[in-house]
C-alpha positions as CSV (number, residue, x, y, z in Angstrom):
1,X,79.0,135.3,55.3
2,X,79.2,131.6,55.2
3,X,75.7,131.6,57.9
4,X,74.2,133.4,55.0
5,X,74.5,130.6,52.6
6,X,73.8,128.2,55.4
7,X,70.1,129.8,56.5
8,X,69.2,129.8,52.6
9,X,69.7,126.1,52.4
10,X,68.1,125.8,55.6
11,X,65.1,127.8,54.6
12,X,64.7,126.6,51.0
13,X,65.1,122.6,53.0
14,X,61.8,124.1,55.3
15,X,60.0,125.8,52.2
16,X,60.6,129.0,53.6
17,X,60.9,132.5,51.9
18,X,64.5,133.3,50.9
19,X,64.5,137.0,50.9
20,X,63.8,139.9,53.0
21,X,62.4,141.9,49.8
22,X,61.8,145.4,52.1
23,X,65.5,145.4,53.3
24,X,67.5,143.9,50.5
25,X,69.6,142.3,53.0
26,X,70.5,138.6,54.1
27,X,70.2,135.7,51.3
28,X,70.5,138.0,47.9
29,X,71.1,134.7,46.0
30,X,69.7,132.6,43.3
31,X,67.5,129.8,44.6
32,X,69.6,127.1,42.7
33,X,72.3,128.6,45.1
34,X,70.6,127.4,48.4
35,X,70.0,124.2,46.4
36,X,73.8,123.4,45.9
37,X,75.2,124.6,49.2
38,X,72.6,121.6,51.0
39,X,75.9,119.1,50.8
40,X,77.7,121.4,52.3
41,X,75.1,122.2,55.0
42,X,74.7,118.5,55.3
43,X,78.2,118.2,56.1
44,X,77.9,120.4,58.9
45,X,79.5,124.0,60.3
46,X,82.9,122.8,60.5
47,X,83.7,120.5,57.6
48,X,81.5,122.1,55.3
49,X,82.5,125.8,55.8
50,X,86.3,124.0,55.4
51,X,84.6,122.9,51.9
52,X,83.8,126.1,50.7
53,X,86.4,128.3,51.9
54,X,89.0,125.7,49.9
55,X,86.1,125.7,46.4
56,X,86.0,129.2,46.2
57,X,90.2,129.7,47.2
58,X,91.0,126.4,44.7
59,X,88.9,128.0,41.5
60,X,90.4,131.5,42.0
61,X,93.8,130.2,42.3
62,X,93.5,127.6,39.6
63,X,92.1,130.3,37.6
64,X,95.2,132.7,37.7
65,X,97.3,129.9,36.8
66,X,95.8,129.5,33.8
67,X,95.8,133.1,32.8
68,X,99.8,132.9,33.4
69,X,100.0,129.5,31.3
70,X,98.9,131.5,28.6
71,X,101.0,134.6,29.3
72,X,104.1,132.3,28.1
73,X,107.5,133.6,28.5
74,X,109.7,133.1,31.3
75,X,109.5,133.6,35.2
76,X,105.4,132.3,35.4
77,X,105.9,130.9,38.6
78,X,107.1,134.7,39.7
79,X,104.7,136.3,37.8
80,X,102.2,133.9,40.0
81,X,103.5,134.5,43.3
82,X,103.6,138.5,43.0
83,X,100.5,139.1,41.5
84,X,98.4,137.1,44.3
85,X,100.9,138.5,46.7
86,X,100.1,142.2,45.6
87,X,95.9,141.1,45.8
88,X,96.5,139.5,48.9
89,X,95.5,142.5,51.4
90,X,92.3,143.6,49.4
91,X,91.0,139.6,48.8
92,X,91.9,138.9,52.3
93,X,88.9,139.8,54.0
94,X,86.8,137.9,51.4
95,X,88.6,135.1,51.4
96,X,88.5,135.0,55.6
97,X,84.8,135.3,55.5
98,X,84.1,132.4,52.4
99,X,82.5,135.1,50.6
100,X,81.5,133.6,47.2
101,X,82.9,137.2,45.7
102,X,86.1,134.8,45.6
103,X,84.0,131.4,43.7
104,X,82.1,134.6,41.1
105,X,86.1,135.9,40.5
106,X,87.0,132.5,39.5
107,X,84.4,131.3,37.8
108,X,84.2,134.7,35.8
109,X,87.8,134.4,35.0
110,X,87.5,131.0,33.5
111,X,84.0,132.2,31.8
112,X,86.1,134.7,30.0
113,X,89.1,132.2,29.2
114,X,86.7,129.4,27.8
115,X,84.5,132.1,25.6
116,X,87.7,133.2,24.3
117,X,89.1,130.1,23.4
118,X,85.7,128.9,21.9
119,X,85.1,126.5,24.5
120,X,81.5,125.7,24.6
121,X,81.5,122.9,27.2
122,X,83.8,124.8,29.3
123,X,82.0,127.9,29.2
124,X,78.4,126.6,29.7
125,X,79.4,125.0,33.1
126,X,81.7,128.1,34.3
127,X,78.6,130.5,33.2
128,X,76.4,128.2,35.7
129,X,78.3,128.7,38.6
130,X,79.1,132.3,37.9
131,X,75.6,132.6,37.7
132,X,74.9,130.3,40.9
133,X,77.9,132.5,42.9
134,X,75.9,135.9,42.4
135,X,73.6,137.4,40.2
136,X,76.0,140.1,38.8
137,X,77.2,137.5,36.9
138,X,74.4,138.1,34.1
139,X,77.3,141.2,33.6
140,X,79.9,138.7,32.6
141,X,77.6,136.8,30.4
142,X,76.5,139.7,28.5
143,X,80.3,140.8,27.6
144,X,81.1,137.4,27.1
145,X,78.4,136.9,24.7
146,X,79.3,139.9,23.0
147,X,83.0,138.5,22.4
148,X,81.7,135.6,20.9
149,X,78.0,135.9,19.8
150,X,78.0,132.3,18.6
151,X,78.2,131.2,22.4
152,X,75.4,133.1,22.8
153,X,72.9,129.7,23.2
154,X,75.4,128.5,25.4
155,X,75.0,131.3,27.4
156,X,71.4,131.5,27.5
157,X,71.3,127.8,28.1
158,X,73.3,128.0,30.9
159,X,70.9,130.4,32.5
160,X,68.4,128.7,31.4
161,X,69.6,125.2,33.8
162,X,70.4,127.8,36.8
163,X,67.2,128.9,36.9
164,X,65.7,125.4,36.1
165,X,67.2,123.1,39.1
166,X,65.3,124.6,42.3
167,X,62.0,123.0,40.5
168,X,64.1,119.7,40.8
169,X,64.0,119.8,44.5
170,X,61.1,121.6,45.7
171,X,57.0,122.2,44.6
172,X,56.7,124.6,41.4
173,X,54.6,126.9,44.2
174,X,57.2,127.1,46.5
175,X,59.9,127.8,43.5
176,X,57.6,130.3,42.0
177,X,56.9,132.4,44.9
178,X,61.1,132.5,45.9
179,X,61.6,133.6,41.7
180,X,58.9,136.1,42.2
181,X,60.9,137.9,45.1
182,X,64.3,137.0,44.2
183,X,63.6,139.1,40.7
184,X,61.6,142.0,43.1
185,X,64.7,142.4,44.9
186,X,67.2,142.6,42.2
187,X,65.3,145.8,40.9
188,X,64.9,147.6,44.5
189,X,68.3,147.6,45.2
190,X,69.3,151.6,45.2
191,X,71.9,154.1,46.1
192,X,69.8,155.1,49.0
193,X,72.2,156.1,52.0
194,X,69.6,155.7,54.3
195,X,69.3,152.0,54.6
196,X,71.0,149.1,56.1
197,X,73.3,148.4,53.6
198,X,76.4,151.1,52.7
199,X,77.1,151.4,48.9
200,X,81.3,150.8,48.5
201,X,80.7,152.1,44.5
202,X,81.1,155.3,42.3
203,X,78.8,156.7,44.2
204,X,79.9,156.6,47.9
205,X,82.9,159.3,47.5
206,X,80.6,161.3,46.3
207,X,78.1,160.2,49.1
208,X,80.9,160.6,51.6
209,X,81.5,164.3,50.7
210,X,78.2,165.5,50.8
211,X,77.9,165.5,47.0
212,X,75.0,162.7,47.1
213,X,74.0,161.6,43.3
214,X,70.5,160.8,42.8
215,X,69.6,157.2,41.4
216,X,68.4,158.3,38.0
217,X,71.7,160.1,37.4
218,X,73.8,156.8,39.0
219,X,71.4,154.8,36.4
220,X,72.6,157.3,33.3
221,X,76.7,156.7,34.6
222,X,76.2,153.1,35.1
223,X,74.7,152.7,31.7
224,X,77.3,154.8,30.0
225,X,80.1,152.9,31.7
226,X,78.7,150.1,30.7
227,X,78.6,150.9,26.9
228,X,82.0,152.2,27.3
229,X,83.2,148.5,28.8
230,X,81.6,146.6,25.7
231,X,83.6,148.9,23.6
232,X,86.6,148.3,25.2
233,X,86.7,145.0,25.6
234,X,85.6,144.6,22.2
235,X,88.6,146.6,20.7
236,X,91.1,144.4,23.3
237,X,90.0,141.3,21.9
238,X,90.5,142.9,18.5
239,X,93.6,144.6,19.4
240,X,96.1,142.0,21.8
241,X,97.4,138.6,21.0
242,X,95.5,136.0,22.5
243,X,97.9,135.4,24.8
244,X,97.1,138.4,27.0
245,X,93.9,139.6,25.7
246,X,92.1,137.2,28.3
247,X,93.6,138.9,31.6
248,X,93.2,143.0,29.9
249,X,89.1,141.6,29.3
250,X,88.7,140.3,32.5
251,X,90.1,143.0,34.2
252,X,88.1,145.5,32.4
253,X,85.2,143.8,33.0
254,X,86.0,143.4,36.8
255,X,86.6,146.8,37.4
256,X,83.1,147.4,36.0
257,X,81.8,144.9,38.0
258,X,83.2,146.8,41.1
259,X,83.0,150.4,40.2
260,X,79.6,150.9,38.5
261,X,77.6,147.3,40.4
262,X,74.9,149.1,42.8
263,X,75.6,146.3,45.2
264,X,79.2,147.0,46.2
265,X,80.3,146.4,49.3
266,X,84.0,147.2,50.3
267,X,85.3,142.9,50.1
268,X,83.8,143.0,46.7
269,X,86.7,144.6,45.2
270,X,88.7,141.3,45.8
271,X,87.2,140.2,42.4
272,X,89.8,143.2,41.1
273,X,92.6,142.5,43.2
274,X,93.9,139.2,41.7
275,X,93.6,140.4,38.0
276,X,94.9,144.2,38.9
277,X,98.2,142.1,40.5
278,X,98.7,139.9,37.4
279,X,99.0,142.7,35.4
280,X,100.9,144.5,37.2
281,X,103.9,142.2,37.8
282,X,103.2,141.2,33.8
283,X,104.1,145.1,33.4
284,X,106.7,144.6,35.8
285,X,108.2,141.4,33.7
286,X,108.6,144.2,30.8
287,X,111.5,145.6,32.5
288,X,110.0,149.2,31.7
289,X,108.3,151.9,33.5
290,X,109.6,151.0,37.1
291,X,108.7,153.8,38.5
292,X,105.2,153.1,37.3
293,X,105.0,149.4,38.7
294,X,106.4,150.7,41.7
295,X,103.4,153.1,42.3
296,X,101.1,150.8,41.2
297,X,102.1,147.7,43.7
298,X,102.4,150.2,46.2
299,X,99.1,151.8,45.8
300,X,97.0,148.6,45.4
301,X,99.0,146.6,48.4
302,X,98.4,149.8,50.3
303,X,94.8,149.8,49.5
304,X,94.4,146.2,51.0
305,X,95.7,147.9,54.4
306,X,93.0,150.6,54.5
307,X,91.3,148.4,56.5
308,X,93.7,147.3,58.9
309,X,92.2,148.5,62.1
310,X,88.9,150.1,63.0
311,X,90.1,153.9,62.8
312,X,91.8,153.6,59.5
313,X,88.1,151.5,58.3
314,X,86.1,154.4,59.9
315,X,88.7,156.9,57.8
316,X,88.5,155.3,54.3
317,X,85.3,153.0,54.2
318,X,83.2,152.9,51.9
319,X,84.8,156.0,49.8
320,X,88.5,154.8,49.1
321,X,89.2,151.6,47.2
322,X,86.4,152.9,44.6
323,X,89.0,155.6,43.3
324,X,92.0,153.8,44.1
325,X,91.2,150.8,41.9
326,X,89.9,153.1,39.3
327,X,92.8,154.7,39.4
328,X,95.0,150.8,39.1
329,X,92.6,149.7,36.5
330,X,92.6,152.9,34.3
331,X,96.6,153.1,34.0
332,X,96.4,149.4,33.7
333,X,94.2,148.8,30.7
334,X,96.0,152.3,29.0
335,X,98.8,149.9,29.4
336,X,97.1,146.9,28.0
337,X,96.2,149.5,25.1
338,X,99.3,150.3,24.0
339,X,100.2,146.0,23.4
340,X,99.3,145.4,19.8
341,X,99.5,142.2,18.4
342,X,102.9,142.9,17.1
343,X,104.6,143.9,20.4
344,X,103.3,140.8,22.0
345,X,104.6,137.5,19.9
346,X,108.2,139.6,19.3
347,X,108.5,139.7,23.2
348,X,107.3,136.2,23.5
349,X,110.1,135.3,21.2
350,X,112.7,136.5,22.8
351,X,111.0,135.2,25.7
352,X,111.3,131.8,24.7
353,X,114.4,132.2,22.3
């Protein structure tokens, strides 16, 4: 992936188009992303694909330590180390290839800390690079801004800057023409089978059963699911302590962002894994339901795996990890339900106590 990033610097450098608008393939970035990534470039194959692999690995990880800072009680340092240990197999392919699904996972995860907390400084620069990682980031900033409307010009500021530094670097022309495609591909991007790239969403087990859903009907899910996701998230924040209502939102929101995005691929579900495996060895610090956590770690390390030689890829891609990490996600969050603001301080104290 990381030549990707390196030929959209290199064209936006030569003032040449970005996109491949009949194809939807190749650079699907923001301009300001080509911008950033020149340093790198600069820096050359070696060093700078070193660089990036280690920004987008540091904010991730940096990221999950936070959320178990603020999940208190004992063992953290356990709770750490099995939750990236169960999300290693499915995030290892992304992380590998530098994909900047692993910088968008991190960045959204602190986006959703920050709003949360009320941080505005903090969450204007995390929405910026969410936004500069991918595009589906816009996702984030909706819920976000949903959870705390009076972030909402922070928000929209911080768009507002993304969109606003390519015309610091190149001719308003040249920008203009790269905005005008950039926004012509974002809405051409289908469920259509036939083309180059291979859905990895809802719709590919139905796709891979000879069930194939038409895009109006994917549109009417996607919306749905969406509405249902505000809601959700919405009653979470109302619902859990503060202390774990930041890792049950995120991992909402990132199943979304996996499940329903039309532009899944099968690595994209590493921006699930890490948040899936926190919660479950949180469930797993709760000394309950072992047979559950069991099944769970099992299921989502297993899932990682799927993919560990071409037959088993041929066997499971692109229809597998969309139901298995529904299936994670669903029991997960019914979990997350069940932990009212109550339950959550009196296990904290004896936590602590």
């Amino acid at each position: 992936m990381v030549h990707i990033y390196r030929h959209g610097s290199e064209a936006f450098l030569d003032r040449q188009p970005l996109y491949q608008v009949e194809v939807a393939m190749g650079y699907l970035y923001a301009p300001a992303f080509a911008v950033l990534y020149v340093p790198l470039l600069k820096l050359g194959p070696y060093l700078g694909n070193i660089l990036w692999h280690m920004l987008g690995f540091s904010v991730l990880t940096i990221a999950a330590m936070r959320q178990v800072r603020k999940l208190r009680g004992e063992e953290q340092t356990w709770l750490l180390s099995l939750g990236l240990f169960l999300a290693l197999p499915v995030a290892l392919a992304a992380l590998r290839n530098g994909q900047a699904t692993i910088l968008l996972t991190g960045a959204c995860w602190f986006l959703t800390l920050s709003t949360l907390e009320g941080r505005r400084a903090e969450s204007f620069f995390w929405a910026m690079l969410a936004i500069i990682a991918k595009p589906t980031a816009i996702i984030m900033l909706l819920l976000t801004g949903a959870l705390r409307p009076r972030l909402i010009p922070v928000l929209v500021l911080a768009v507002l800057v993304v969109l606003a530094i390519p015309y610091g670097f190149a001719s308003s022309d040249y920008v203009n023409a790269q905005y005008h495609d950039f926004f012509r591909l974002l809405t051409s991007m289908t469920v259509d089978p036939t083309g180059p790239f291979v859905p990895a969403d809802f719709t590919a087990p139905f796709m891979r059963f000879g069930i194939p859903i038409s895009e109006f009907d994917a549109t009417i899910v996607r919306v749905v699911a969406g509405l249902l996701t505000l809601w959700l998230v919405l009653q979470l924040d109302r619902r859990l302590d503060a202390n774990i209502s930041g890792l049950a939102i995120f991992l909402s929101a990132a199943f979304y962002m996996c499940v329903f995005n039309p532009r899944v691929e099968q690595n994209t579900y590493a921006m699930v894994a890490v948040p899936a495996g926190l919660s479950i060895a949180l469930l797993w610090r709760e000394k309950g339901a072992v047979a559950m956590c069991w099944f769970l770690a099992a299921f989502l390390f297993v899932t990682g795996l799927t993919s560990a030689n071409l037959q088993l890829h041929d066997l499971f891609h692109p229809w597998f990890r969309p139901i298995s990490v529904s299936v994670i996600a669903c029991v997960l969050v019914g979990w997350f339900w069940t932990q009212d603001r109550q339950k959550v301080p009196a296990a904290g104290a004896v936590a602590h106590g």
